[in-house]
N, CA, C and O of each residue as an XYZ file, in Angstrom:
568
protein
N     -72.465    101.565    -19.376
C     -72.403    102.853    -20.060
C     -71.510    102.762    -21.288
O     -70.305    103.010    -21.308
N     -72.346    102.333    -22.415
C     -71.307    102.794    -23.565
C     -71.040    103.948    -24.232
O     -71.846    104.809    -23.881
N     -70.272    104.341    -25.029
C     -70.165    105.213    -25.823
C     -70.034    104.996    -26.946
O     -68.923    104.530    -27.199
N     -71.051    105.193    -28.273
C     -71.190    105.046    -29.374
C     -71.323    106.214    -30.189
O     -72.210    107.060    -30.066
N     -70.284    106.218    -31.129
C     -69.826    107.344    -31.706
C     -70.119    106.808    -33.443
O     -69.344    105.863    -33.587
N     -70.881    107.014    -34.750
C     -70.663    106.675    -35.700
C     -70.822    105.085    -35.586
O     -70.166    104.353    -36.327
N     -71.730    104.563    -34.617
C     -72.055    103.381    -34.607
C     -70.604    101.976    -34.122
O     -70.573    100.784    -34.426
N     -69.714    102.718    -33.390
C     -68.708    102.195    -32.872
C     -68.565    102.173    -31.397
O     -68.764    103.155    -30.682
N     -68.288    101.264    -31.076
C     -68.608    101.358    -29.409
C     -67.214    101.484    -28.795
O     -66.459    100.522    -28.657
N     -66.822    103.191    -28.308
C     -65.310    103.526    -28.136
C     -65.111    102.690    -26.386
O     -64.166    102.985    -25.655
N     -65.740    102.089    -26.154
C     -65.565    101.854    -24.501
C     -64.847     99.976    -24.987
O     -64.131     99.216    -24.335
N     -65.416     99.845    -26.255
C     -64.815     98.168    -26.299
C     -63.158     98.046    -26.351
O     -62.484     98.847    -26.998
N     -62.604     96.993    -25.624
C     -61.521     97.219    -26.100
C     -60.531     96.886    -27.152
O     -59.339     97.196    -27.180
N     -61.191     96.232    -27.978
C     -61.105     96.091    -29.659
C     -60.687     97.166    -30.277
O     -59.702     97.198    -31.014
N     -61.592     98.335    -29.946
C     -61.725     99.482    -30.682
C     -60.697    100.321    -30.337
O     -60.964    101.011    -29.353
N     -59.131    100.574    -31.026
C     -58.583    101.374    -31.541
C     -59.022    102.596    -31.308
O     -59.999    103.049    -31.906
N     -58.077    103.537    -30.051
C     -58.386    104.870    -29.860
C     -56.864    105.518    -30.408
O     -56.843    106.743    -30.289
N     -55.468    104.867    -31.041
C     -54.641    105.449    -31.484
C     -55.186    105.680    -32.743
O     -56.252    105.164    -33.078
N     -54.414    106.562    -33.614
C     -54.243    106.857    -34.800
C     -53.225    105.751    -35.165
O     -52.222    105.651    -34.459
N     -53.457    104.651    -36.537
C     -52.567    103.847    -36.566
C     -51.779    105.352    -38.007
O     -52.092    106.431    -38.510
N     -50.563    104.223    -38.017
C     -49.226    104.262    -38.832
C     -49.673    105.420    -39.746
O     -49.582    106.646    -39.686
N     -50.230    104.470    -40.676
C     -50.724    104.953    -42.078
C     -51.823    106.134    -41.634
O     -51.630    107.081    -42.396
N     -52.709    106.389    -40.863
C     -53.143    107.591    -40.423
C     -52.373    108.946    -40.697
O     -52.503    110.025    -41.275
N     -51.644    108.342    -40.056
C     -50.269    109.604    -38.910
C     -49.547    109.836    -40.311
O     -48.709    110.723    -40.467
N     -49.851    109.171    -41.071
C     -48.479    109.634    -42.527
C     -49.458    110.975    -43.732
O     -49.045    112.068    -44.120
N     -50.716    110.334    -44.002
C     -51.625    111.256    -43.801
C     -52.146    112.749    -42.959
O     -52.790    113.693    -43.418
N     -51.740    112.594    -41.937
C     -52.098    113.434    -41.326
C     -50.527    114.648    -40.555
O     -50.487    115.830    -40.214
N     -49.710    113.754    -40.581
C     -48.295    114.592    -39.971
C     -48.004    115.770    -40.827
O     -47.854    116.873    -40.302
N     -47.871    115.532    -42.726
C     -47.978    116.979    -43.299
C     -48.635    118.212    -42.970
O     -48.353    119.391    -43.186
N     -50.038    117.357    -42.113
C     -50.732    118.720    -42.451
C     -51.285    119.805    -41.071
O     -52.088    120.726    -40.920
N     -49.859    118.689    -39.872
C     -49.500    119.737    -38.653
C     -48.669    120.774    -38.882
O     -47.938    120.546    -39.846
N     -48.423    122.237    -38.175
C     -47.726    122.777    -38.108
C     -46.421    122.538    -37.317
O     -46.669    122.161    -36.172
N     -45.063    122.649    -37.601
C     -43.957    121.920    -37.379
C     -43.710    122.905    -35.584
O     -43.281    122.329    -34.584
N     -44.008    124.025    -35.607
C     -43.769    124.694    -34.591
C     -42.482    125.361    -34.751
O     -41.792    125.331    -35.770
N     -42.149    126.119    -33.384
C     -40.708    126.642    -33.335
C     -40.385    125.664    -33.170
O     -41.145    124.805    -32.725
N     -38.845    125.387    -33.541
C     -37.402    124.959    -32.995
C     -36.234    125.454    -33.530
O     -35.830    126.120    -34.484
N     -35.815    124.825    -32.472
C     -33.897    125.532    -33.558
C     -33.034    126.101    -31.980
O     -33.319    126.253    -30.792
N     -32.147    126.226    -32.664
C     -31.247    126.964    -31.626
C     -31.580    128.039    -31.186
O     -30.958    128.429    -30.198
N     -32.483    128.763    -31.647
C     -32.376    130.327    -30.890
C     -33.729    130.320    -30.210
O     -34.271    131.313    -29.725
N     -34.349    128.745    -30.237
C     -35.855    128.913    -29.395
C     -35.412    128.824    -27.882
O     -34.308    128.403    -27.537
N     -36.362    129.252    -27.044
C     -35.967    128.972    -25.484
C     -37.014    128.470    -25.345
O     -37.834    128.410    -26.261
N     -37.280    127.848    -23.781
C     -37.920    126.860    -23.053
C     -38.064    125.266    -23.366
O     -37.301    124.390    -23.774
N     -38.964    125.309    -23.103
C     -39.421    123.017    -23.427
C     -39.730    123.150    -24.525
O     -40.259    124.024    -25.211
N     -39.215    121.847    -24.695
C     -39.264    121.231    -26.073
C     -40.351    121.069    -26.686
O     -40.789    119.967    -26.355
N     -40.915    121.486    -27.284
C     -42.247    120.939    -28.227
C     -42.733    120.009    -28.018
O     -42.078    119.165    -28.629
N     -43.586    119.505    -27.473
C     -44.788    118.243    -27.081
C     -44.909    117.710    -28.610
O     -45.158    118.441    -29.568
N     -44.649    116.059    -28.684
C     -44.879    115.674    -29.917
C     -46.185    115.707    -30.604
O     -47.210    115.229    -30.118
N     -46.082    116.508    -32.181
C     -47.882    116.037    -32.549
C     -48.830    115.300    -32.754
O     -50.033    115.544    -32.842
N     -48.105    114.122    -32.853
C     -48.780    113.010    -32.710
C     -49.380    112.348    -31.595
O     -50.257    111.486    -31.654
N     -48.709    112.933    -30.328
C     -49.424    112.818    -29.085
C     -50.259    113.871    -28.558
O     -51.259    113.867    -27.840
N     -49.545    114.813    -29.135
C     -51.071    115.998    -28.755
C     -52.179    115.903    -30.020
O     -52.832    116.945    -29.965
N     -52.599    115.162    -31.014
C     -53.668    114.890    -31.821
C     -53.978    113.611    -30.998
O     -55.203    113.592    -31.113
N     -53.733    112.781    -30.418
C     -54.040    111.202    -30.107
C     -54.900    112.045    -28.625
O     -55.881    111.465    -28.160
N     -54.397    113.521    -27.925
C     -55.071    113.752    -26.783
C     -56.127    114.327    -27.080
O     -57.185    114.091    -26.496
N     -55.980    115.343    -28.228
C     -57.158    116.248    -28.720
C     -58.586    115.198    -28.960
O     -59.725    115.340    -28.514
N     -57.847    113.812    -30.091
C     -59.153    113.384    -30.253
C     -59.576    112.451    -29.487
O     -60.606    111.855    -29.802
N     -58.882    112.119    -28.319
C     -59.392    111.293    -27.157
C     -60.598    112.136    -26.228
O     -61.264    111.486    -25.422
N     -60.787    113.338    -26.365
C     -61.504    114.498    -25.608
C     -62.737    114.719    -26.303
O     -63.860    114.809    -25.806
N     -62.309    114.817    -27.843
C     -63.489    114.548    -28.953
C     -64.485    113.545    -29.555
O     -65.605    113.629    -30.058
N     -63.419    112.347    -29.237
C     -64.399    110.907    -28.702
C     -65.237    110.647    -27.756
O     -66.227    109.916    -27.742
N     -64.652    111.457    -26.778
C     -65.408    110.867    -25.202
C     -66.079    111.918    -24.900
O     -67.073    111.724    -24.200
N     -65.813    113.129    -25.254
C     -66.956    114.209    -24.501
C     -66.119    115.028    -23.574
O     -66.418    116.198    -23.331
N     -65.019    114.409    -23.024
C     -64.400    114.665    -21.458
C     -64.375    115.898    -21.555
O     -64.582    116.649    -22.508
N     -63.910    116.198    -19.725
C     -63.669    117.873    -19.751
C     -61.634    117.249    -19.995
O     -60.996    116.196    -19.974
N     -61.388    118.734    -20.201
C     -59.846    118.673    -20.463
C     -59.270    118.100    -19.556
O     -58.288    117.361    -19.619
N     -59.944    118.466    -18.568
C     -59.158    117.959    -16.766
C     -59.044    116.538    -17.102
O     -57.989    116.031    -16.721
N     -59.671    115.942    -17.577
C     -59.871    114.302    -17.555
C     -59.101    114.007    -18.202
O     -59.017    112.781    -18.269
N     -58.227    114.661    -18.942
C     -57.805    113.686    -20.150
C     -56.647    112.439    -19.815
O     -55.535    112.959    -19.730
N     -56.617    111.541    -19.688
C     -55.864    110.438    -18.699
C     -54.035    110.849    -19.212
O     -53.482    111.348    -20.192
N     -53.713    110.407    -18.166
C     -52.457    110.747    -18.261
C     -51.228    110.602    -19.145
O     -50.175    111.229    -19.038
N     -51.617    109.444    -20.249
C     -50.340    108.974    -21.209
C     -50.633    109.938    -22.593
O     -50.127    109.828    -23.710
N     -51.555    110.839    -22.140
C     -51.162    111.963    -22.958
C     -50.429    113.221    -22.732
O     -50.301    113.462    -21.532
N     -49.938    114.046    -23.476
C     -49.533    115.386    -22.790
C     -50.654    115.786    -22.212
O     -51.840    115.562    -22.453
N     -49.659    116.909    -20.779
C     -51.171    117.438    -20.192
C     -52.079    118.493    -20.901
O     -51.890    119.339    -21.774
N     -53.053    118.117    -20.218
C     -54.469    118.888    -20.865
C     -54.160    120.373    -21.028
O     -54.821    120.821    -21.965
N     -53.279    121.433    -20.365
C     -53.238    122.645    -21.055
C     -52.529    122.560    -22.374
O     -52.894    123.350    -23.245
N     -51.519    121.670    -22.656
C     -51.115    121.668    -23.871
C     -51.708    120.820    -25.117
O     -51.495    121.122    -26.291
N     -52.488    119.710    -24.687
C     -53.557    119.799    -25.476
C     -54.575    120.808    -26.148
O     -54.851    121.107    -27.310
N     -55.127    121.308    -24.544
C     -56.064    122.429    -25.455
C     -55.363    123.700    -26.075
O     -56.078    124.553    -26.599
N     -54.142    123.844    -26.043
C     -53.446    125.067    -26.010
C     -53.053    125.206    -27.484
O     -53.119    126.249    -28.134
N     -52.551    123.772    -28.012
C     -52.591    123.599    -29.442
C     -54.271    123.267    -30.068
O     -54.497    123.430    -31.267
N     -54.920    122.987    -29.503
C     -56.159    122.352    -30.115
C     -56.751    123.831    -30.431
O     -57.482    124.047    -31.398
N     -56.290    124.961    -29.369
C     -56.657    126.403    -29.861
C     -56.190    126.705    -30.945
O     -56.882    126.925    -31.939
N     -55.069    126.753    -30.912
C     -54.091    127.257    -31.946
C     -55.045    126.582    -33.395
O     -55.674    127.122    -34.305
N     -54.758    125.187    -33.033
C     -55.075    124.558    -35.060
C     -56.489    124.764    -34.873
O     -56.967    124.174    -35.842
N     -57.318    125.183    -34.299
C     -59.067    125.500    -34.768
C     -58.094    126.772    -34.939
O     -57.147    126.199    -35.476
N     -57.754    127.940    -34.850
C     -57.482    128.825    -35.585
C     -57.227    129.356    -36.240
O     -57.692    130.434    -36.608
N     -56.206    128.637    -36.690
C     -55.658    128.561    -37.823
C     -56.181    127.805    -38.886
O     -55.838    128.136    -40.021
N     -57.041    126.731    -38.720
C     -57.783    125.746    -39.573
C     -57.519    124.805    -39.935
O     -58.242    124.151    -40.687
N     -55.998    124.304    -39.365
C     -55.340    123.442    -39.259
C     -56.570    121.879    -38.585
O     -56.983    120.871    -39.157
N     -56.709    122.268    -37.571
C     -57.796    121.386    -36.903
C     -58.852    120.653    -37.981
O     -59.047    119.450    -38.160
N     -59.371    121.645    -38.537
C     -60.641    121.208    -39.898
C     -60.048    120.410    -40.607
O     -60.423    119.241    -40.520
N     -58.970    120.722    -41.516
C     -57.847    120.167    -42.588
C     -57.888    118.193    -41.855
O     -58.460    117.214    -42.334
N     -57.061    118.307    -40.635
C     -56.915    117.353    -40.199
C     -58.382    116.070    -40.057
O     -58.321    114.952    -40.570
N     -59.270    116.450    -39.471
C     -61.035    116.241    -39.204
C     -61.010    115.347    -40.740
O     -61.025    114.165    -41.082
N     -60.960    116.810    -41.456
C     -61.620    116.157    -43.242
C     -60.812    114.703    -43.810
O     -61.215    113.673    -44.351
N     -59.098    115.350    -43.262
C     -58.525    113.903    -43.992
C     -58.687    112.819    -43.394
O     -58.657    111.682    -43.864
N     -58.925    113.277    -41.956
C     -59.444    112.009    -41.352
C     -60.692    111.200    -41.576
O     -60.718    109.981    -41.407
N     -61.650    111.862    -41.934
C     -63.322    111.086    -42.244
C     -62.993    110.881    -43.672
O     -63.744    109.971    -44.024
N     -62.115    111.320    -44.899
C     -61.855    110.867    -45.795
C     -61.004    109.326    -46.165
O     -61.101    108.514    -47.085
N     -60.247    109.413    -45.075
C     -59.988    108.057    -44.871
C     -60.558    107.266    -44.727
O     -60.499    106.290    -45.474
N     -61.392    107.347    -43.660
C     -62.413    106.293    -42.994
C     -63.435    106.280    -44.329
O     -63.975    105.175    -44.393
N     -63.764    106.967    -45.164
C     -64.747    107.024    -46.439
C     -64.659    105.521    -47.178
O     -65.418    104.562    -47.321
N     -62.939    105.963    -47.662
C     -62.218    105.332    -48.514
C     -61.959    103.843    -47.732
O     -62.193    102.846    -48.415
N     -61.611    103.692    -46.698
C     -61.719    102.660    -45.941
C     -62.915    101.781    -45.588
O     -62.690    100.702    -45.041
N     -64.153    102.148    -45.851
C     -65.673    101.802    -45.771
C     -66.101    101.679    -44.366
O     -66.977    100.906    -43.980
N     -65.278    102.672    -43.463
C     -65.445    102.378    -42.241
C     -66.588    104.206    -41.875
O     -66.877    104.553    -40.730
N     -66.896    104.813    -42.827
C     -67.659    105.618    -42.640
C     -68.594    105.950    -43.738
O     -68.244    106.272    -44.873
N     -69.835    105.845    -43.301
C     -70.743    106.386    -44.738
C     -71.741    107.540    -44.438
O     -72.797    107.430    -43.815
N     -71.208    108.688    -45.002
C     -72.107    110.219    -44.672
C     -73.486    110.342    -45.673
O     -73.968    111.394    -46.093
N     -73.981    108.941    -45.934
C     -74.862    109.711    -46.834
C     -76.459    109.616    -45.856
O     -77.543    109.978    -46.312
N     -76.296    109.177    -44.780
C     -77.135    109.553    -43.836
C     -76.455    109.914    -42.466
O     -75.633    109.163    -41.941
N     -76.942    111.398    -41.791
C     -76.041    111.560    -41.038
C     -76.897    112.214    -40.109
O     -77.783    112.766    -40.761
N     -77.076    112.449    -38.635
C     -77.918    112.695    -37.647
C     -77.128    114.021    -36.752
O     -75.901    114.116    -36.734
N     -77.949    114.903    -36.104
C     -77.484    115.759    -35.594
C     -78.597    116.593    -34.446
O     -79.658    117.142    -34.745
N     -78.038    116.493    -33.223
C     -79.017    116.404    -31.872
C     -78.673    117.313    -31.300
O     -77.496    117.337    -30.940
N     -79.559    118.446    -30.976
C     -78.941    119.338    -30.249
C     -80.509    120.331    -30.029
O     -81.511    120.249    -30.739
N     -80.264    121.407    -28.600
C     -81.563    121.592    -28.388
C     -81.561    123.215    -28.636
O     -80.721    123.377    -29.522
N     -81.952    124.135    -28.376
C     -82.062    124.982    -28.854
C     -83.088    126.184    -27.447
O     -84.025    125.545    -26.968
N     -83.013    127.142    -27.065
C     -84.527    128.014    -26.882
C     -83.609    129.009    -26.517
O     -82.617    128.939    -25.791
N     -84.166    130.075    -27.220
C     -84.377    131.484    -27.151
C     -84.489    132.324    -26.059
O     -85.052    131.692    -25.165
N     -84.269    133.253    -25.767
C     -85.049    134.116    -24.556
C     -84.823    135.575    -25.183
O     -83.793    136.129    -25.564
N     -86.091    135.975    -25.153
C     -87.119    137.314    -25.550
C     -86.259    138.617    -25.008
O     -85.954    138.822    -23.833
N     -86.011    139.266    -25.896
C     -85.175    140.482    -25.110
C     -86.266    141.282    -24.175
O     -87.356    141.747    -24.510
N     -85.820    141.287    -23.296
C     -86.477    142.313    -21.972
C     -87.436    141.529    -21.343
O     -88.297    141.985    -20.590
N     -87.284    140.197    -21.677
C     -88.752    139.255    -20.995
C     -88.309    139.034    -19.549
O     -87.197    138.799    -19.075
N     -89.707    139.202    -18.904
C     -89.506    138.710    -17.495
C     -89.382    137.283    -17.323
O     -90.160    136.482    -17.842
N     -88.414    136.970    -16.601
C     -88.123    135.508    -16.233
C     -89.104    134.692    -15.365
O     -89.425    133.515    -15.534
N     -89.587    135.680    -14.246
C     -90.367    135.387    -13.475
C     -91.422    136.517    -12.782
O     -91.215    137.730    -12.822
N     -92.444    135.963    -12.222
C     -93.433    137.180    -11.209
C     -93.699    136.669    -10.802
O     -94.141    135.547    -11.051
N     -93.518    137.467     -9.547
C     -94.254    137.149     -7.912
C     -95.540    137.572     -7.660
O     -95.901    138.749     -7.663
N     -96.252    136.579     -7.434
C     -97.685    136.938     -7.259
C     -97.815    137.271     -5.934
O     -97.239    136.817     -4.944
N     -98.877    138.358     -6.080
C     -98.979    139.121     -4.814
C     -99.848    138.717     -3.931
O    -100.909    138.162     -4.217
N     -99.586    138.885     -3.187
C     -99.658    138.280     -1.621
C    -101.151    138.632     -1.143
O    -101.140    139.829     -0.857
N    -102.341    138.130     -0.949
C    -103.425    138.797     -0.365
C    -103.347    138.617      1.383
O    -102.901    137.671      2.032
N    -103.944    139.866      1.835
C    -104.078    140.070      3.259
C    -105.448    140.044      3.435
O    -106.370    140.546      2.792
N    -105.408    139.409      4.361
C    -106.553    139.700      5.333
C    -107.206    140.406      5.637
O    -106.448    141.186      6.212
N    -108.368    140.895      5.732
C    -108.251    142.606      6.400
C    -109.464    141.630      7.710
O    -110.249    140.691      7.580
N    -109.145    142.267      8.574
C    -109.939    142.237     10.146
C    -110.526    143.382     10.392
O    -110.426    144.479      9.844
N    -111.429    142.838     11.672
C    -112.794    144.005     12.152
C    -111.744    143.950     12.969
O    -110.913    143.059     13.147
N    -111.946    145.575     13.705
C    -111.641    145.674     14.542
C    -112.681    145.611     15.594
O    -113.744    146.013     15.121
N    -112.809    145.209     17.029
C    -112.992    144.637     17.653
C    -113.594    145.864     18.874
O    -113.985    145.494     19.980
């Protein structure tokens, strides 16, 4: 069972599922820093670089959140920020500089690009189903 994403096979183990160095220098501006400071309460802020390395480990593979293996933060705080930056648009920002890299790097080329997905409708007020009716018998009586 592989998984081929952009013609890369993420199951090899060649294939680089961190964000290297130079990524992360690119991409750290354009997280939101979060609260901190002295007058914040509770836990400490989950680092962003490990909650982007979990987000796009979920986005590579398909997984449900539950799965996401353990040397990441856990999966509610993954998805909890992964809410947050699709909301903010933070998430997109990040996506773009990322496939812009890979552009510039020749490790991605969009000028042919594929997209699979299925589609059907259902008819307002349509019946889903009918039961066909039942024939009886009719008998002499005797």
């Amino acid at each position: 069972n592989d998984l081929n994403i952009l013609g890369v096979n993420l199951m090899e183990e060649e294939t680089p599922m961190e964000l290297t160095d130079a990524q992360w220098e690119i991409l750290a501006p354009l997280l939101p820093a979060g609260k901190s400071g002295p007058g914040r309460k509770g836990r400490r802020r989950k680092n962003n670089r490990d909650v982007l390395e979990g987000i796009l480990w979920i986005l590579r593979t398909g997984a449900r959140w539950k799965d996401l293996p353990k040397e990441f933060p856990s999966y509610q705080t993954c998805h909890r920020r992964f809410a947050e930056w699709v909301e903010d648009g933070t998430l997109e920002r990040v996506l773009k500089a990322l496939a812009e890299d890979l552009v510039r790097r020749g490790k991605l080329d969009l000028s042919e690009t594929f997209i699979d997905g299925s589609f059907a409708s259902a008819k307002k007020g349509a019946v889903t189903f009918l039961i066909p009716p039942v024939r009886v018998a009719k008998g002499r009586a005797g």
